[in-house]
Each structure stands twice: as C-alpha cells, then as structure tokens.
N, C-alpha and C positions, 0 to 999 in steps of 0.2 A: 076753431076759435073758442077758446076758453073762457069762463065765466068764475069769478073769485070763490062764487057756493059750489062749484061743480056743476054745474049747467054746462052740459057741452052742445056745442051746434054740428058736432066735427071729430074726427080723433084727436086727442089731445098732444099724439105721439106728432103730429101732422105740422101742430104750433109751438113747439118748443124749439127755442135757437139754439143752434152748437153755442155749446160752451164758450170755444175760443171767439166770438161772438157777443159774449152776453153780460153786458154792464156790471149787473152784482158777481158773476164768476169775477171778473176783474177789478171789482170794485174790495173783495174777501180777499184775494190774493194780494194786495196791497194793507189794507188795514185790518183784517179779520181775527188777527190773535188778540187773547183778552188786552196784554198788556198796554199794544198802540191804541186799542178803543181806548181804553184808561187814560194813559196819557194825554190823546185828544178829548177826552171830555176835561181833564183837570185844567188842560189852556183854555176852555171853552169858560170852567169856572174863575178864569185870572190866575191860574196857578203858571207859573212862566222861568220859576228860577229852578236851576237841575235838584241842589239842594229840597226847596218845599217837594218836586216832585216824588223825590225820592222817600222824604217822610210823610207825606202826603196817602200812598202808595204802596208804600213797604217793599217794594220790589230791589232787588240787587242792583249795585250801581251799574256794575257790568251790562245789566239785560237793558237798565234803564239808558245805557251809554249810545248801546245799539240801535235800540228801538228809535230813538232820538236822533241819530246821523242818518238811518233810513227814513225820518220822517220829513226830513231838512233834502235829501238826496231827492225826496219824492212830491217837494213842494208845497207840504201841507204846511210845516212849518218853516220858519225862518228865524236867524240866530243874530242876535241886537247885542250890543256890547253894551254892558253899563259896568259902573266903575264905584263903589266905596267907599269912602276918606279911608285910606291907609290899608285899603285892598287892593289884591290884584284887579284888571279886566274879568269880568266873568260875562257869561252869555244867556241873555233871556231868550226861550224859546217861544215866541208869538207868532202864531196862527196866519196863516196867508189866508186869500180869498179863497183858494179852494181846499182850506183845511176850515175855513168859515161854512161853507159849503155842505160839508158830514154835518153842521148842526141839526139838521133837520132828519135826517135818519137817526140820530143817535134820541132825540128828543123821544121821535116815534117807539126805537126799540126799549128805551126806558121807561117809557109809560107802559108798553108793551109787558115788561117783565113785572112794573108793578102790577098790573091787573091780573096777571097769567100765573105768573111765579113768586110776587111775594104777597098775594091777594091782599094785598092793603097800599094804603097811600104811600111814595116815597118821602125821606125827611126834609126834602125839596119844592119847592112847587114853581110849577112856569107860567106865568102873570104878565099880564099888557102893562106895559110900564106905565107908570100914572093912573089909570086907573084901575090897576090888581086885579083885573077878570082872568079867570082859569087860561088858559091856553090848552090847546089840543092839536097836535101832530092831527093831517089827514088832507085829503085829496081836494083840489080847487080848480075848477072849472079853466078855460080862458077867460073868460069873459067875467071870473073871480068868484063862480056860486062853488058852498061847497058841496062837493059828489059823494054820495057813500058809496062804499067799499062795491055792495051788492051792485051797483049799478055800471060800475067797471069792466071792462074786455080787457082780457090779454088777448094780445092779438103782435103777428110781427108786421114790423113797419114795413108801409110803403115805399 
C-alpha cells in the first residue's frame, strides 16, 4: 500500500492495478490528447457553437470535426440544434452530466500547471459564486472534511 510522499508499507509493484483495470488508463484513452481537453474546457467556459470553438482554439476544422463526433459518440457532449434568422440549423455542443463530471480534474490539472508549469497565476480564476472566495481542486472526506494529499493511501479496492 502506497502513500502519495513514497511511504510504502509494502512493495509498491504489489498495489498497482493492471492497466486494463485502471480508471485514469481509461479515463486518458478517452480524453487525453491536448485538443479534446481544450475542447472540454471551452464547453466548460460556455463556448458551444463549432465556429467560436474553432476560433477560440485555433485548431483545424477537420481535427476540430472529429474530436467533437467522438465527444458526442462518447457522451460527454451532446448536439442541440438552434437556428438564426435566415441561417441554416447549426449545432451547439453542450456538455452532458458526465462531460460536467471532467470539471473537476481539469480544474485540479490547471491549477496544477499554474503552479508547476507556468509558476504564476492563470488569467482566470475559480470563485464561489457570490461570494468570490478562491476555489481549490482537492480531496474531501465523506463526511465533507478536507484530506491532504499526504494523508491519502493508494491502495486497491475492496
């Protein structure tokens, strides 16, 4: 059983789950290339029509095309019609429950790279609505305390 500083109780070769097994292997094989993180964070910021994504984004419409049919295929997102004055039907792409879901990893890994990788604040910031207090990705008890990292076991389930 593993500990998050390297503290082991155990070999660590002992607690690691096969792959085929293991949430974030499955979790990276689904969303792990930069573009679909991007994409899901730009829905996450109300960005929903292919157009703003595209300029938003800079990405090729092609990759943009794809990435977005596998995101729809894979249930994160879902495709809403709205319509113009004197436009065709076009399709907003809005966020399912379990594309609501990645907010919280994506929150963590973005404060993550501010701190780690671009040692300063992002041009963003994540605020309790109403009353503007900082927000911080991290670990919550059952019972709703919050746990630091060091106090954590990897360990496989019961």
């Amino acid at each position: 059983m593993a500990y998050a500083d390297g503290d082991n109780l155990e070999s660590a070769a002992e607690s690691v789950l096969p792959l085929e097994k293991c949430g974030l292997a499955a979790a990276v094989d689904l969303v792990g290339d930069r573009w679909t993180l991007l994409i899901i964070r730009a829905a996450l910021y109300g960005v929903t029509r292919f157009d703003d994504m595209q300029a938003n984004l800079g990405l090729p419409r092609t990759v943009l095309s794809n990435r977005l049919k596998k995101l729809v295929e894979s249930d994160l997102l879902r495709k809403r019609p709205y319509k113009e004055d004197g436009q065709r039907t076009r399709q907003l792409y809005v966020l399912t429950s379990k594309g609501m879901d990645l907010a919280l990893p994506l929150i963590a890994l973005m404060q993550w790279g501010e701190k780690h990788v671009l040692d300063a604040p992002g041009t963003t910031a994540l605020v309790e609505r109403g009353a503007g207090a900082p927000l911080h990705a991290g670990l919550i008890s059952e019972d709703g305390r919050p746990v630091d990292l060091r106090c954590a076991q990897f360990r496989l389930a019961s």
